[in-house]
PALUMLO-52793 format. One record per residue (C-alpha): residue in one letter; residue number from 1; x, y, z. Coordinates in Angstrom, 2 decimals, decimal comma. Example, Ala and Ser with C-alpha at 12.3 -4.5 7.8 and 13.67 -1.06 7.14 Angstrom:
BEGIN
SITE   type   seq         x         y         z
SITE      A     1     12,30     -4,50      7,80
SITE      S     2     13,67     -1,06      7,14
//
This chain:
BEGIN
SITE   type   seq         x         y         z
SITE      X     1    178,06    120,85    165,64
SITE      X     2    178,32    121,99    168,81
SITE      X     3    181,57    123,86    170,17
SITE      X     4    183,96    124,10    167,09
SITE      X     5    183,96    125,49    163,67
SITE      X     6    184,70    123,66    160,32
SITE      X     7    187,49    125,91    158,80
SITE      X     8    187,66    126,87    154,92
SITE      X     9    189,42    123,00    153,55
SITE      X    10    189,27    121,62    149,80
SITE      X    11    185,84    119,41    150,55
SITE      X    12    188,21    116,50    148,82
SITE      X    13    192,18    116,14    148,87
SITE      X    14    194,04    113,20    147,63
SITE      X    15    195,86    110,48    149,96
SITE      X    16    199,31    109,88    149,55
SITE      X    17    200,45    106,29    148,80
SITE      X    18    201,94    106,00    152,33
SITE      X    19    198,61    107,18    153,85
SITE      X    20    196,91    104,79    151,87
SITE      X    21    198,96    101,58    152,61
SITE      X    22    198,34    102,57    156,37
SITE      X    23    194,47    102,57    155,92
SITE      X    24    194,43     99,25    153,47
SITE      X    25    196,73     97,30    156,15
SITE      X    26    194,07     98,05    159,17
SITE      X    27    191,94     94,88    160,21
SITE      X    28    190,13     94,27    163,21
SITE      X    29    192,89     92,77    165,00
SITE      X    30    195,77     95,24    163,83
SITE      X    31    194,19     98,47    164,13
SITE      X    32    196,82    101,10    162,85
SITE      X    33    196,38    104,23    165,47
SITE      X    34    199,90    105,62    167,62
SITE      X    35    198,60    106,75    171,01
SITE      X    36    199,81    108,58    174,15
SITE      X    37    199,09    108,77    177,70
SITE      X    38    200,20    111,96    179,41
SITE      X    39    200,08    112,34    183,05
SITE      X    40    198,94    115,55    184,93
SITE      X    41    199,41    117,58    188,09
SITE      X    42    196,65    119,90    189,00
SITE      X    43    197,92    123,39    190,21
SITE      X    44    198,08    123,76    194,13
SITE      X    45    195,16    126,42    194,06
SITE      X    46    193,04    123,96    191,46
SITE      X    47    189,42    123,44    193,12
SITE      X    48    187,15    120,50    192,56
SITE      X    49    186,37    121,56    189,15
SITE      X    50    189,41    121,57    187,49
SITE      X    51    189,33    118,65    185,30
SITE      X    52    185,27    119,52    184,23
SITE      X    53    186,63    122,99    183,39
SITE      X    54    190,29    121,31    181,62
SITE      X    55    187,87    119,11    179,51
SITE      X    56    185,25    122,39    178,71
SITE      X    57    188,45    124,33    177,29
SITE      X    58    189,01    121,44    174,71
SITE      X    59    185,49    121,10    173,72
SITE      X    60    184,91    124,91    173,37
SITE      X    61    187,75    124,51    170,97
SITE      X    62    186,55    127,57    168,31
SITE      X    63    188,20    126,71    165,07
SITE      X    64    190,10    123,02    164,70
SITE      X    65    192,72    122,08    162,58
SITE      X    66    191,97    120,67    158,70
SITE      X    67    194,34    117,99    159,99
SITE      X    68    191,80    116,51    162,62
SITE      X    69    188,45    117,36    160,23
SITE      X    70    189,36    115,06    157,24
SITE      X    71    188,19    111,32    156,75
SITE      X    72    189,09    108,58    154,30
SITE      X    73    186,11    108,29    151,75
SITE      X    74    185,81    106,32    148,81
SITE      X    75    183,01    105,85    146,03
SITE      X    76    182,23    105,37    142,51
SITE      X    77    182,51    109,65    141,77
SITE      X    78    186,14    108,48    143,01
SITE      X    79    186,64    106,07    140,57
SITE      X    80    186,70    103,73    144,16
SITE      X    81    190,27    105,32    145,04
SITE      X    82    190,43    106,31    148,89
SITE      X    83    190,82    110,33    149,25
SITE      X    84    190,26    112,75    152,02
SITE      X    85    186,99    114,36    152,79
SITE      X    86    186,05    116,88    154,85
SITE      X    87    183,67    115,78    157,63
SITE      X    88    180,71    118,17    157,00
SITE      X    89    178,72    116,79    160,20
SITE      X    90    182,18    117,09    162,70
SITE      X    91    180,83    116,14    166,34
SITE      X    92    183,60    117,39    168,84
SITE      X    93    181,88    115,52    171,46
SITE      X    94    182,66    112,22    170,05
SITE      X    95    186,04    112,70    169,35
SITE      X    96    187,03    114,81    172,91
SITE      X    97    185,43    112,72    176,09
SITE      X    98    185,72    112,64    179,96
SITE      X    99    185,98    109,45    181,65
SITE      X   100    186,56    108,64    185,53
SITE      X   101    188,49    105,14    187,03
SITE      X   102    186,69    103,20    188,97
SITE      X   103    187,95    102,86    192,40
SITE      X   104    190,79    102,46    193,81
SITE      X   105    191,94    104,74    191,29
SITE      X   106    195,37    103,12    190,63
SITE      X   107    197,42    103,15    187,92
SITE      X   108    196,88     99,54    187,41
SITE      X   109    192,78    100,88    186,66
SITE      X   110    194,60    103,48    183,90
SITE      X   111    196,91    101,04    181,96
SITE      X   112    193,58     98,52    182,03
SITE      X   113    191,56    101,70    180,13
SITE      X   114    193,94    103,31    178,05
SITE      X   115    194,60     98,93    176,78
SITE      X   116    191,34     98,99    176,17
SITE      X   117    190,70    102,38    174,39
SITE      X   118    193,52    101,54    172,17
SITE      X   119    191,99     98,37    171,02
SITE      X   120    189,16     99,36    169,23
SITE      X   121    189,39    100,68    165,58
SITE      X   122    187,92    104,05    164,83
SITE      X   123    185,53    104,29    162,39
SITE      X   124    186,26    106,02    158,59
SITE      X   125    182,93    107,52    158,43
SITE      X   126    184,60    110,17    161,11
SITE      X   127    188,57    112,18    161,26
SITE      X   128    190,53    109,29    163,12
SITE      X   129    191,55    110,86    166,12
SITE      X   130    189,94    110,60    169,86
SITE      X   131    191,11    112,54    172,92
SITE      X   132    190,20    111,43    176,27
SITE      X   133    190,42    112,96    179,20
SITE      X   134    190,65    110,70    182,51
SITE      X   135    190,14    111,76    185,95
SITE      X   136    189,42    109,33    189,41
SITE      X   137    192,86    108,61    190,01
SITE      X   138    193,77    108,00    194,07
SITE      X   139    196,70    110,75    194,08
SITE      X   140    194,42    113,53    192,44
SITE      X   141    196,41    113,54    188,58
SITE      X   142    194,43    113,69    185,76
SITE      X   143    195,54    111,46    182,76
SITE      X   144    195,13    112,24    178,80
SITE      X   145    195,23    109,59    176,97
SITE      X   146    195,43    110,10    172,74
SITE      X   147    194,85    107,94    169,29
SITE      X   148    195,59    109,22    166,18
SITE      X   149    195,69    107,19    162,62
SITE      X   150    198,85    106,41    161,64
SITE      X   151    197,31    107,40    158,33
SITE      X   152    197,30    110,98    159,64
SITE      X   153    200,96    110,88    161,29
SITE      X   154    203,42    108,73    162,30
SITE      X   155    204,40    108,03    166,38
SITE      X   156    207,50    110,93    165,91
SITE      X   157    204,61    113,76    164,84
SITE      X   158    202,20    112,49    167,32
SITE      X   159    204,74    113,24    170,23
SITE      X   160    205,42    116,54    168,90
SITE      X   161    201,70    117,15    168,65
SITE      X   162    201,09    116,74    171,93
SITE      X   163    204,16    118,78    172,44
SITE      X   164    203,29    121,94    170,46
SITE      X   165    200,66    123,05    173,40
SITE      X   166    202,77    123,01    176,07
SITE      X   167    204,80    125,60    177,81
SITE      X   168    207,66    125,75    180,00
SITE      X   169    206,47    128,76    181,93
SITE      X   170    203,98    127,47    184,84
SITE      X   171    201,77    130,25    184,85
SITE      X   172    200,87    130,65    181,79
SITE      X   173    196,87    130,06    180,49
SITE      X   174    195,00    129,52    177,33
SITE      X   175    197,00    126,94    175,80
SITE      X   176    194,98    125,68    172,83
SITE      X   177    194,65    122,16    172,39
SITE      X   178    196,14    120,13    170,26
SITE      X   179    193,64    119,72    167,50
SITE      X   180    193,17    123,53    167,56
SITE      X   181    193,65    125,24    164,15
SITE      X   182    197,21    127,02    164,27
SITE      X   183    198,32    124,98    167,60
SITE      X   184    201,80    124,64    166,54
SITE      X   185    201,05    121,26    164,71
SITE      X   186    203,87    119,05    163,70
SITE      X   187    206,83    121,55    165,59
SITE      X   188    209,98    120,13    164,38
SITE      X   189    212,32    118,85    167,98
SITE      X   190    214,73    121,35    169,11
SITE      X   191    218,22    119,13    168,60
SITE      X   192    218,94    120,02    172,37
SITE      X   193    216,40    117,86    173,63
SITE      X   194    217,42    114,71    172,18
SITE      X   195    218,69    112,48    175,17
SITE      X   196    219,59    109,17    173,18
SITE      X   197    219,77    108,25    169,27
SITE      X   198    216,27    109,13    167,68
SITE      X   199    213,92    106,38    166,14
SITE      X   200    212,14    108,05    164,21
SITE      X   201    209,84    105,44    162,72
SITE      X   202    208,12    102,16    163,48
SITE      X   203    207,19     98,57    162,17
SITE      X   204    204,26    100,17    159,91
SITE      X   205    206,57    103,07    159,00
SITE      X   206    208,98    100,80    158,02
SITE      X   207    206,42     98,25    156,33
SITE      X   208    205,48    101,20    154,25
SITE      X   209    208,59    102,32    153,65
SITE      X   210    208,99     98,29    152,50
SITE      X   211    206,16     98,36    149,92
SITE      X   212    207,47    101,40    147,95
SITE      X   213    210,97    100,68    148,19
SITE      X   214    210,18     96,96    147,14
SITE      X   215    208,03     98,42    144,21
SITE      X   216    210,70    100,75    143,15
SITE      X   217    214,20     98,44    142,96
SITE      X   218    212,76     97,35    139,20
SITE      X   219    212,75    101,72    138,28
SITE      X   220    216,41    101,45    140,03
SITE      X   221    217,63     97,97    138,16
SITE      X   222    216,31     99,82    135,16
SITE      X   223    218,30    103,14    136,15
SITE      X   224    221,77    101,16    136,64
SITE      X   225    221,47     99,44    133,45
SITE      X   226    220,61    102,76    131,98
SITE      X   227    223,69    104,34    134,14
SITE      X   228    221,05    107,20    135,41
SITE      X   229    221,50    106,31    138,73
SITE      X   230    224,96    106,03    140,31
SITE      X   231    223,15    105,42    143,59
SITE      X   232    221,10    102,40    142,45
SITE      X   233    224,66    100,99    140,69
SITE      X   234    226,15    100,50    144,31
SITE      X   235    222,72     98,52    145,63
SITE      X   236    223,67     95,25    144,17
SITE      X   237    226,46     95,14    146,13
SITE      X   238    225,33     96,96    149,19
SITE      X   239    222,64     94,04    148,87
SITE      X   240    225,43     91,13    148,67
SITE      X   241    227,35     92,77    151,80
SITE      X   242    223,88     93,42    153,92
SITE      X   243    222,99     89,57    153,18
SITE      X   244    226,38     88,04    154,16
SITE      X   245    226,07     89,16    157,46
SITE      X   246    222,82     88,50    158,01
SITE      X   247    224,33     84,80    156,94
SITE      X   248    226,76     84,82    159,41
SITE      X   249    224,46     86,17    161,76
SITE      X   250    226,59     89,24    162,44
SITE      X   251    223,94     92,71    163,10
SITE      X   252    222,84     94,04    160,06
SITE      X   253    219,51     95,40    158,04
SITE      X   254    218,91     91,96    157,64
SITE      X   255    217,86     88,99    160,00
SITE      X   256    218,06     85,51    159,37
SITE      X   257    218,27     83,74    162,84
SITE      X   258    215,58     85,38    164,81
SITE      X   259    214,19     82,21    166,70
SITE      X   260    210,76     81,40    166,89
SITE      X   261    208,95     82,73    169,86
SITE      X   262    205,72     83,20    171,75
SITE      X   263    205,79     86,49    170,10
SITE      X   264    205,58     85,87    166,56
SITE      X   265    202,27     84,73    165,49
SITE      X   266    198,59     85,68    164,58
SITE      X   267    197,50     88,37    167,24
SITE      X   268    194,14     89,95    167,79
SITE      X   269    192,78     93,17    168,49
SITE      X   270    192,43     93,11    172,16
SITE      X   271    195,10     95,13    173,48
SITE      X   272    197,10     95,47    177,04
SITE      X   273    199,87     98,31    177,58
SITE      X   274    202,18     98,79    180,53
SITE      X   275    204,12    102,37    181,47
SITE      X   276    206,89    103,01    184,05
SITE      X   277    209,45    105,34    183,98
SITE      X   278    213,38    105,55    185,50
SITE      X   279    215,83    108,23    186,16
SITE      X   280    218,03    109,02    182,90
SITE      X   281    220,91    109,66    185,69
SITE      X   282    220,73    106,05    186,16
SITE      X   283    221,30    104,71    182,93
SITE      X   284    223,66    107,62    182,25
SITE      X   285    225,74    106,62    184,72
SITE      X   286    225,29    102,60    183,55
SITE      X   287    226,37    103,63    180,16
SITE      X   288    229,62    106,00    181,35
SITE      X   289    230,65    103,10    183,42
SITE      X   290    230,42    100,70    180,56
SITE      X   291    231,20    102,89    177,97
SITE      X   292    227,81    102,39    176,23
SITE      X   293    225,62    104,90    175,17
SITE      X   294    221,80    105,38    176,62
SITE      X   295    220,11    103,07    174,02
SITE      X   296    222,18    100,45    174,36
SITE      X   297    221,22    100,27    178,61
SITE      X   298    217,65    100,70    177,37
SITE      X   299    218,22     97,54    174,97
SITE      X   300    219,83     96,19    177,53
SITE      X   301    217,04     96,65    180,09
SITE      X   302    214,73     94,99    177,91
SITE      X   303    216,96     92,00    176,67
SITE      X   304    217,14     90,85    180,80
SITE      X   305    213,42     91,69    181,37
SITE      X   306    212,72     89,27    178,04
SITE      X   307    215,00     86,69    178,95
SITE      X   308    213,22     86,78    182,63
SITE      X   309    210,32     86,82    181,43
SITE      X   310    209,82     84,35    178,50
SITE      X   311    212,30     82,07    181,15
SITE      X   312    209,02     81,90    183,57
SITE      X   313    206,70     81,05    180,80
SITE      X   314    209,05     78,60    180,11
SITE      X   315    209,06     79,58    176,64
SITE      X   316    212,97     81,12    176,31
SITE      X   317    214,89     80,08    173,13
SITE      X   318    218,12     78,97    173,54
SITE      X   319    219,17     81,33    170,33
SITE      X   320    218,87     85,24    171,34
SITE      X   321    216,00     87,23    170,53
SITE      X   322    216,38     89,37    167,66
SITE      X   323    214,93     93,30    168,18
SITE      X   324    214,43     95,95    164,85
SITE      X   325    215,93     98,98    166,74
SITE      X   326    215,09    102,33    164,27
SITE      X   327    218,51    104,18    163,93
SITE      X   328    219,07    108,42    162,69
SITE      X   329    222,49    108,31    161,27
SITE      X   330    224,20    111,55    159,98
SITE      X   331    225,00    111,47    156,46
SITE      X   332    228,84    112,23    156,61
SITE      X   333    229,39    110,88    153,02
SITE      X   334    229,99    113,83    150,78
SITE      X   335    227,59    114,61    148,45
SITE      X   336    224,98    112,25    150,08
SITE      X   337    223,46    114,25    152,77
SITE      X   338    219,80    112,89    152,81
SITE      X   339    216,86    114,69    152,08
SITE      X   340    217,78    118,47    153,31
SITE      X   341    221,25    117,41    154,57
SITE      X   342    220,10    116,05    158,02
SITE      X   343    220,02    112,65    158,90
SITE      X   344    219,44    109,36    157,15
SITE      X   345    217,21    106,92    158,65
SITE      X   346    217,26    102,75    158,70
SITE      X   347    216,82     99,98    161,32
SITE      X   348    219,29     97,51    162,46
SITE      X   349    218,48     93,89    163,78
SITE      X   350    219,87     94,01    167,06
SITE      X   351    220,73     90,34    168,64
SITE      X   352    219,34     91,01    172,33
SITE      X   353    221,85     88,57    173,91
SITE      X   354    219,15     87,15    175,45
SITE      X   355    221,17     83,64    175,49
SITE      X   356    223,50     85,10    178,19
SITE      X   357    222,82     85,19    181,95
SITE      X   358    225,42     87,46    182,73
SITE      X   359    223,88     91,61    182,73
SITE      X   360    227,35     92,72    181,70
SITE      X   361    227,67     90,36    178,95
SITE      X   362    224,23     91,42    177,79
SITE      X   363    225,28     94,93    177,24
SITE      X   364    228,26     94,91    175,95
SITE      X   365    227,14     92,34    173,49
SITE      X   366    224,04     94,40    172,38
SITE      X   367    226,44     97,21    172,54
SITE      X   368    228,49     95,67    169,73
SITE      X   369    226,33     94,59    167,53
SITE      X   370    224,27     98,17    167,52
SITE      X   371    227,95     99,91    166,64
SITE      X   372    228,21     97,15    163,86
SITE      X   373    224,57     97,95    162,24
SITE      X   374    225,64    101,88    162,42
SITE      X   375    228,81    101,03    161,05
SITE      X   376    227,06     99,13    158,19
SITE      X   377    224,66    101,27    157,54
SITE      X   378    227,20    104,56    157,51
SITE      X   379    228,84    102,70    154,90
SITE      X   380    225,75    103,15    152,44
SITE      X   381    224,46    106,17    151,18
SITE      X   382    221,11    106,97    152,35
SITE      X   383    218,98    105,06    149,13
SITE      X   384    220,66    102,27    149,99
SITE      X   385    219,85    102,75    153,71
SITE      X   386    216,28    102,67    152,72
SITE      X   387    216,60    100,10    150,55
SITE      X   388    218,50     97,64    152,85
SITE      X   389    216,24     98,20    155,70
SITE      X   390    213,17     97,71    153,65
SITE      X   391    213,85     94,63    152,56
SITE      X   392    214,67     93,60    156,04
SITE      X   393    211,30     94,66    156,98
SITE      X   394    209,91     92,81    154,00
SITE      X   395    209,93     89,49    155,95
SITE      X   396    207,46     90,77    158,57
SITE      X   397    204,90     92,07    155,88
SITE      X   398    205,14     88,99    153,35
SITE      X   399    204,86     86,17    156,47
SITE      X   400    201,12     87,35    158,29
SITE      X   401    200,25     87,72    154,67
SITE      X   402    201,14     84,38    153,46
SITE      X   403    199,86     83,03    157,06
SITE      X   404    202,83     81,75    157,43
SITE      X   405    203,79     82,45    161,48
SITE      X   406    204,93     79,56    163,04
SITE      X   407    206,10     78,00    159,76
SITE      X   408    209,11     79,70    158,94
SITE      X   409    211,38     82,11    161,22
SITE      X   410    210,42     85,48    161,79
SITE      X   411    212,96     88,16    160,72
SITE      X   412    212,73     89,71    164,25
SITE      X   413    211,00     88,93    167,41
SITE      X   414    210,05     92,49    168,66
SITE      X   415    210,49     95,95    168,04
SITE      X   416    212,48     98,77    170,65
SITE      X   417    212,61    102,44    169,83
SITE      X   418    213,75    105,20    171,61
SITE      X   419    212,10    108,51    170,92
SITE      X   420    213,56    111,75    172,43
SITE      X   421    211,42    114,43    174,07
SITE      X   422    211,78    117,48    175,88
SITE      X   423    214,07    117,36    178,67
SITE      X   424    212,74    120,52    180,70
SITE      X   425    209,23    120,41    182,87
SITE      X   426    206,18    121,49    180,85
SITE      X   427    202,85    122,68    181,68
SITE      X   428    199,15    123,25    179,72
SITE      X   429    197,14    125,45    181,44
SITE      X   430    199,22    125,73    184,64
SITE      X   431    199,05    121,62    184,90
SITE      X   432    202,50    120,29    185,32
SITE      X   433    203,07    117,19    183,01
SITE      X   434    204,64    114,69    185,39
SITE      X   435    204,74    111,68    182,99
SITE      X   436    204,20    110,43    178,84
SITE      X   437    204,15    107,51    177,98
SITE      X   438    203,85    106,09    174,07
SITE      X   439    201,31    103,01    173,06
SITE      X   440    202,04    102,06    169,51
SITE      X   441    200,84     98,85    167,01
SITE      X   442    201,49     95,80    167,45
SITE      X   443    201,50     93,93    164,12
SITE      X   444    200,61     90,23    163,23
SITE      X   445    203,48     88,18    163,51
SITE      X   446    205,03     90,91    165,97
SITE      X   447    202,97     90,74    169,17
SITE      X   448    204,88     93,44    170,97
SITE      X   449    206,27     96,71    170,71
SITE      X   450    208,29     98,50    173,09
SITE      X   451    208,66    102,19    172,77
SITE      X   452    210,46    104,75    174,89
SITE      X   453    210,59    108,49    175,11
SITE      X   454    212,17    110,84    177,32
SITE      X   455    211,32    113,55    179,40
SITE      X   456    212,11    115,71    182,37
SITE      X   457    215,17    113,72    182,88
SITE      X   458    212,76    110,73    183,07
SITE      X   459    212,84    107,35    180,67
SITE      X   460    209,14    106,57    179,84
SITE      X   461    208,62    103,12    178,59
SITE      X   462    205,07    102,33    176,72
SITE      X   463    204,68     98,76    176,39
SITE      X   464    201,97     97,84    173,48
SITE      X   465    201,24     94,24    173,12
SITE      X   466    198,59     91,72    172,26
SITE      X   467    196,68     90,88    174,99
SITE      X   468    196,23     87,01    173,98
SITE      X   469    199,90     86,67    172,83
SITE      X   470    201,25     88,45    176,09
SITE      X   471    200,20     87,28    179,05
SITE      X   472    201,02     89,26    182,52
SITE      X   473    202,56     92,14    180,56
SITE      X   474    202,96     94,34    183,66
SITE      X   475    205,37     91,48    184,88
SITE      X   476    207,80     93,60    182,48
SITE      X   477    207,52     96,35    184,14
SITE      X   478    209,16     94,73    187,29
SITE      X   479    211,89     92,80    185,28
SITE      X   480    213,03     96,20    183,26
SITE      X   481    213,08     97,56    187,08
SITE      X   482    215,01     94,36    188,32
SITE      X   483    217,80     94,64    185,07
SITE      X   484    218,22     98,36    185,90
SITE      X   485    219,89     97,44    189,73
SITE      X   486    221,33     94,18    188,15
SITE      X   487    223,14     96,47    185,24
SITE      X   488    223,79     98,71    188,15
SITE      X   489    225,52     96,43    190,33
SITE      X   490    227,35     94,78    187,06
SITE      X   491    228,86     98,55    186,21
SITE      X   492    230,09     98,62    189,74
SITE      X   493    227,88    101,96    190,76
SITE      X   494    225,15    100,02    192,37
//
């Protein structure tokens, strides 16, 4: 092994069922990695070097992380039940490389490699994790672009992986890297540098999060008729409520008139991602003119560059999309503060108004119907939150299992989540981070995923889709830019 040292780790540990559901639900065309691209400004007095020597530092990495040294393994001595194992044989140099763009050097030539890298499913004979370090861009940057298993953390903990390195002061030098034993792995957010409503999960977080919740409502039916659980006695009828309006199509956990769209069918593992980023000013000043919060402009953004879009494949429903939007609500019900008192987390099936030509109308529809789903889902206590939005997940598992897509409706058409970041500039190794950008999974019968984080008073928007079921995916990119001046000029600030 050259360049790193295996530290002291139990040789086997135990995967927990969430883990495990992860790793079982990976196939060839719905690999189950989160990934990141992070952009890079070498410092003024950087010479020629700079990236060699930036990629050097990682590989010279002395001691790394149990985290990023642990495989799935399974065998008969495991009575064929997956479990970590330490990889004995670690080889840094496969997991940390240095690539170059061919020329020009655009980011057009970055988005094609980092689609590319995140297609192909990493192997459990090694830890699932790669780092990649990309230089040959035209303006001098250097790009990083990271997978990790989902297995291993979830999009949320990647970010703050990444994070953990970085510092705010500009001069400051040996930074470790992020797979580096004691890095700062996992560093919760500080609450100052949320700039819109957290999502803190995903469609496979929440299709986990489906399975167990899905397995456990028998232990809770049992419980209620048992009176052990006052929680579970209120689900019936949290259920009943939850269902009506998804009847009446009215925004709930629950979706029952997502149409059918080119988005909602088999996909396969070839992969294509887009990134831009946009001023927060600008959609902060969108939503104070509206009176509509950040997320809903971002929803809004992407319910026009849909409706644009799908309009010139000539494949727009006449019924509005349907988005899962991830939600943190504060658990203000006394006595049913979740887990350590902080926030309670669900999803809510946003209608995207995509059935409306009017901006303004888009937004302050989309507007409504997110305060509804909070509303809704305030009402609950926070086992019911999980409950309700599992089942509405449910759909999206049970469907590409049955092989159903294209048969009956999907229970949304995409996924949008909004993922807060730092909002001051921040450096590794005197290299000013200038953009990030999240890819994250597609899954069958959900062909793209739309994820945005903030940073530096910036918007980043990843864009993670199939590349057979999305054709021209970088066409988004210019209709998110077109509904930002079209919200603009509808807000009366353009």
């Amino acid at each position: 092994m050259k360049g790193a040292a295996v530290v002291s780790v139990p040789a086997i540990r135990p995967i927990d069922p969430t883990a495990t559901g992860f790793l079982l639900a990976e196939t060839r065309s719905q690999p189950m990695h989160v990934g990141g691209l992070q952009l890079y400004e070498n410092p003024a007095d950087a010479g020629p070097d700079y990236t060699r020597a930036m990629f050097a530092t990682m590989q010279d990495t002395e001691v790394i992380s149990p985290l990023f040294l642990k495989h799935p393994y399974r065998s008969l001595r495991t009575g064929g039940a997956l479990v970590w194992r330490e990889d004995e044989q670690f080889d840094i140099e496969h997991h940390v490389r240095h690539s170059a763009l061919p020329q020009p050097g655009r980011i057009r030539e970055l988005l094609e490699l980092c689609g590319r890298l995140h297609s192909t499913r990493m192997s459990w004979d090694r830890p699932l994790w790669e780092m990649h370090v990309i230089e040959g861009l035209a303006d001098g940057r250097v790009a990083l672009y990271t997978k990790i298993h989902h297995a291993l953390v979830d999009g949320v903990s990647a970010m703050r992986l990444l994070a953990s390195v970085l510092t705010t002061d500009p001069d400051r030098t040996a930074m470790p890297a992020p797979f580096a034993d004691g890095a700062g792995i996992l560093a919760p957010s500080r609450p100052e540098e949320a700039e819109a409503e957290a999502a803190p999960t995903s469609p496979s977080e929440a299709a986990a999060t489906a399975a167990r919740t899905l397995a456990d409502l028998p232990r809770d039916a049992w419980r209620t008729a048992l009176g052990m659980s006052a929680e579970a006695a209120g689900m019936p009828l949290a259920l009943a409520r939850t269902l009506n309006k998804g009847l009446r199509n009215e925004t709930s956990a629950v979706s029952l008139a997502a149409p059918r769209t080119i988005l909602n069918q088999q996909i396969t593992g070839a992969r294509r991602f887009a990134a831009q980023d946009w001023p927060i000013e600008r959609l902060r000043a969108i939503g104070k003119a509206t009176g509509t919060t950040i997320n809903d402009v971002v929803l809004a953004m992407c319910s026009g560059a849909m409706r644009t879009y799908l309009d010139e494949l000539g494949a727009l429903p006449d019924a509005s999309l349907v988005s899962m939007v991830p939600v943190g609500l504060k658990a203000k019900q006394a006595g049913h503060a979740s887990g350590e008192g902080g926030n309670a987390v669900g999803s809510v099936m946003v209608r995207l108004a995509t059935d409306r030509a009017d901006p303004a109308d888009r937004l302050s529809t989309i507007s409504h119907s997110m305060r509804d789903g909070k509303e809704a889902l305030a009402a609950m206590t926070p086992t019911q939150i999980v409950a309700m939005s599992a089942i509405g997940m449910a759909p999206s598992i049970v469907v590409p299992m049955l092989r159903m897509q294209g048969i009956v409706r999907p229970p949304f058409n995409l996924v949008i989540s909004n993922v807060p970041g730092p909002t001051t500039t921040h450096y590794w190794n005197r290299a000013k981070l200038v953009g990030n950008y999240p890819l994250s999974i597609p899954i069958n019968g959900m062909a793209l995923n739309i994820t945005c984080t903030s940073y530096d008073g910036r918007m980043g928007f990843g864009l993670t889709g199939c590349r057979r079921t999305v054709p021209s995916l970088q066409r988004l990119l210019t209709f998110l830019d077109d509904e930002v001046a079209a919200l603009e000029t509808a807000a009366g600030i353009a």
